[in-house]
C-alpha positions as CSV (number, residue, x, y, z in Angstrom):
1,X,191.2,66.1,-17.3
2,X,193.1,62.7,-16.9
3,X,193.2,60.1,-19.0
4,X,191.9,57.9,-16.6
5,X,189.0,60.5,-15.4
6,X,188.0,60.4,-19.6
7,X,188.1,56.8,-19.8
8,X,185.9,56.9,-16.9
9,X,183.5,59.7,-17.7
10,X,182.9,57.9,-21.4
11,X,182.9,54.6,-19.5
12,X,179.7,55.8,-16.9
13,X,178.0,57.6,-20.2
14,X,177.7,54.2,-22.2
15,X,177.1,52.0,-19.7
16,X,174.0,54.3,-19.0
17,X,173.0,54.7,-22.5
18,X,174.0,51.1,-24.0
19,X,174.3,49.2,-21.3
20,X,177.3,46.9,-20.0
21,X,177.2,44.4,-22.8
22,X,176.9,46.3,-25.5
23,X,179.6,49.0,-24.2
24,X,182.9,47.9,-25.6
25,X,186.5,48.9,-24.1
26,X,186.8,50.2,-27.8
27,X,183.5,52.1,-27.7
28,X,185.0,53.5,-24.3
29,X,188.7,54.4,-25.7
30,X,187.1,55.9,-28.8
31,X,184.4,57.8,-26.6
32,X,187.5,59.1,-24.4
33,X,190.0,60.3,-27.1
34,X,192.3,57.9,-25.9
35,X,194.5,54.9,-27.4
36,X,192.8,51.3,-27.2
37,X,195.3,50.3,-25.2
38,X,195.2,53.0,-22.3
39,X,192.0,51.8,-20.4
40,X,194.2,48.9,-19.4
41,X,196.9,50.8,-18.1
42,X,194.1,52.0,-15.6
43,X,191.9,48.9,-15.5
44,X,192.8,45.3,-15.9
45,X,188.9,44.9,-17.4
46,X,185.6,46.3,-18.4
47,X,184.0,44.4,-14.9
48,X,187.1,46.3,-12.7
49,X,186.5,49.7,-14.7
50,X,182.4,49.2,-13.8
51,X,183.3,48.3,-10.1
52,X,185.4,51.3,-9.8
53,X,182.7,53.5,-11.6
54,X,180.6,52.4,-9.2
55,X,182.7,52.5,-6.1
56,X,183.5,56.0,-7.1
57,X,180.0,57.0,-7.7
58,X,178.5,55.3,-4.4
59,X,181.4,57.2,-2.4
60,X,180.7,60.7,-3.7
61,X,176.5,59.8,-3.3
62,X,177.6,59.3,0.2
63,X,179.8,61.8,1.2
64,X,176.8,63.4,2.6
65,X,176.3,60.9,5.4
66,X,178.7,63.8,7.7
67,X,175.1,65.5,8.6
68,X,174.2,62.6,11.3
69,X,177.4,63.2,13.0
70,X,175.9,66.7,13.8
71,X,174.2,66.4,17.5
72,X,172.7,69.8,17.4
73,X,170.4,68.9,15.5
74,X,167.9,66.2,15.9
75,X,167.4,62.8,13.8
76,X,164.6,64.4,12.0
77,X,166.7,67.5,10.7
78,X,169.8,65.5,10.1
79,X,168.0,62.8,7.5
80,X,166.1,65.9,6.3
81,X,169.6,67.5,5.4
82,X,170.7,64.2,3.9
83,X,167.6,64.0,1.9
84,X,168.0,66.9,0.9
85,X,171.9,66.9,0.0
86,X,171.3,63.3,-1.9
87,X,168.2,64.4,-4.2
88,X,170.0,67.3,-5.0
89,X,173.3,65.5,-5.8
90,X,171.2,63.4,-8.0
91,X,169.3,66.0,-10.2
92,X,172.9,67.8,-10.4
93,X,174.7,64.6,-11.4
94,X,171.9,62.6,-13.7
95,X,174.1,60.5,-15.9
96,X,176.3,59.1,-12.2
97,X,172.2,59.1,-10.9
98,X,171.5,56.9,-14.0
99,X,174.3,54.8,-13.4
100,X,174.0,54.2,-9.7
101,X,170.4,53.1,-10.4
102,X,171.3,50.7,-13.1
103,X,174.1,49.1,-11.5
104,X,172.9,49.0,-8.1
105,X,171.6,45.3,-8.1
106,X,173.7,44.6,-11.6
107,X,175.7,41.0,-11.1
108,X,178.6,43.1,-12.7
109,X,179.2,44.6,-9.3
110,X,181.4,42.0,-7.5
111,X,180.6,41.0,-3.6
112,X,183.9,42.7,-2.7
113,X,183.0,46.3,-3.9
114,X,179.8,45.5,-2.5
115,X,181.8,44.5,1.1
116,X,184.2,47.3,0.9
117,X,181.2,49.9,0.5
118,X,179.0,48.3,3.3
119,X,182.0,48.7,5.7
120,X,182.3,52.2,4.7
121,X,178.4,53.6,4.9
122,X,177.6,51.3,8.6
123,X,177.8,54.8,10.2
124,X,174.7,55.3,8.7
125,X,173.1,52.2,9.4
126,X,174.3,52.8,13.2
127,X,172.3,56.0,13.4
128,X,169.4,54.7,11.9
129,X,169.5,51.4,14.4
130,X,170.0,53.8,16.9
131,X,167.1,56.0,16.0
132,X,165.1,53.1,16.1
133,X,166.1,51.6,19.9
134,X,165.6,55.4,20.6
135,X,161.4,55.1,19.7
136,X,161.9,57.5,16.3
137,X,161.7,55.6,13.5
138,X,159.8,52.0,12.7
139,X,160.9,48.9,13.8
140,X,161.7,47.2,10.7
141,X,165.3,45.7,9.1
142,X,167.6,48.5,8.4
143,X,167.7,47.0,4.8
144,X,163.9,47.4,4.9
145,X,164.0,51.3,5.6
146,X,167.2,51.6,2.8
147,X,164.9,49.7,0.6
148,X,162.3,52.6,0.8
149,X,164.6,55.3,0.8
150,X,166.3,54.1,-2.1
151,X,163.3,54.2,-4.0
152,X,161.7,57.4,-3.0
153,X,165.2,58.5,-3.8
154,X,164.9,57.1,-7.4
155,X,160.9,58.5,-7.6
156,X,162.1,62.3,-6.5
157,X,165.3,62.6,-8.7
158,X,163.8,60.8,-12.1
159,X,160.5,63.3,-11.1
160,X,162.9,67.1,-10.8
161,X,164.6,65.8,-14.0
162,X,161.3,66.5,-15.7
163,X,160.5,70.0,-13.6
164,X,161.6,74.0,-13.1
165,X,164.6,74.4,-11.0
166,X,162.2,76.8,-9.2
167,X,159.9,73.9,-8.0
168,X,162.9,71.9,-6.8
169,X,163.3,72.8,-3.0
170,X,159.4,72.8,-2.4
171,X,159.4,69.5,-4.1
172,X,162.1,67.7,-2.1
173,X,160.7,69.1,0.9
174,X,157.4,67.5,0.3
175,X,159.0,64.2,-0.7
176,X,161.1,64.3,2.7
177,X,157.8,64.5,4.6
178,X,156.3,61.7,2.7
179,X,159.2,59.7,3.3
180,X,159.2,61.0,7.5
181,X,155.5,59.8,7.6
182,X,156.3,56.6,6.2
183,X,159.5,55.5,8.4
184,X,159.0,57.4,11.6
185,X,157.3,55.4,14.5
């Protein structure tokens, strides 16, 4: 492992566990086994470090979005594979689930990461306005529907975290269909 990927790994863990302000760049360098001085090498400060945490984080979430580009199956199956593929990313990855949580509305993550991530993920929003021109799901604000997956998200993950691995499937099954029932038209 990196020095960078260290810094980065101790960086996500206290941020999670003592929040931003009381995680110090020191805290962070001890954490990592590295010299004070090396998280700036990588990061010019603590709010670029976060932003990048973040950045990173979101991306790897996301790199499930490929599923909708899959015609063969239809809208229903793709989000169920994406619901799937996200819940499960989350219960595998709970201190990144943590953090993503946290720091999703945090004011320490600048408009610009915010932009650069909203330009990435509008594939998604593009299917899902298209799934609604198309009759499938609700009529509602694309931020709206995010809004509710987002938190179904959240109530799934935190909810496995506490259960057998062996209820897992059966459970994000069953919170794919209550999210279906509550989005589709």
């Amino acid at each position: 492992m990196t020095k960078k990927e260290k810094i980065m790994r101790s960086a996500i863990k206290l941020f999670c566990s003592l929040g931003f302000q009381n995680t110090s760049t020191t805290k962070i360098t001890k954490d990592a086994g590295v010299g004070t001085g090396t998280l700036f090498l990588y990061f010019k400060s603590k709010d670029e470090l976060v932003n990048a945490l973040y950045a990173d984080v979101k991306r790897e979430m996301m790199e499930f979005h490929h599923v909708f580009a899959d015609q063969t199956y239809s809208f229903k199956q793709q989000l169920n594979l994406f619901w799937q593929h996200i819940v499960m990313w989350g219960v595998q990855n709970p201190v990144k689930f943590k953090f993503m949580m946290h720091f999703k509305n945090s004011p320490y993550i600048s408009q610009l990461t915010v932009q650069e991530l909203q330009e990435e993920n509008q594939f998604v929003e593009k299917v899902m306005n298209q799934a609604i021109k198309d009759g499938i799901l609700i009529d509602q604000p694309f931020e709206f529907l995010i809004s509710i997956f987002t938190s179904q998200f959240s109530a799934i993950t935190q909810y496995l975290s506490t259960q057998e691995a062996n209820e897992h499937e059966r459970m994000i099954q069953i919170s794919f269909d209550v999210l279906w029932n509550g989005i589709k038209k």
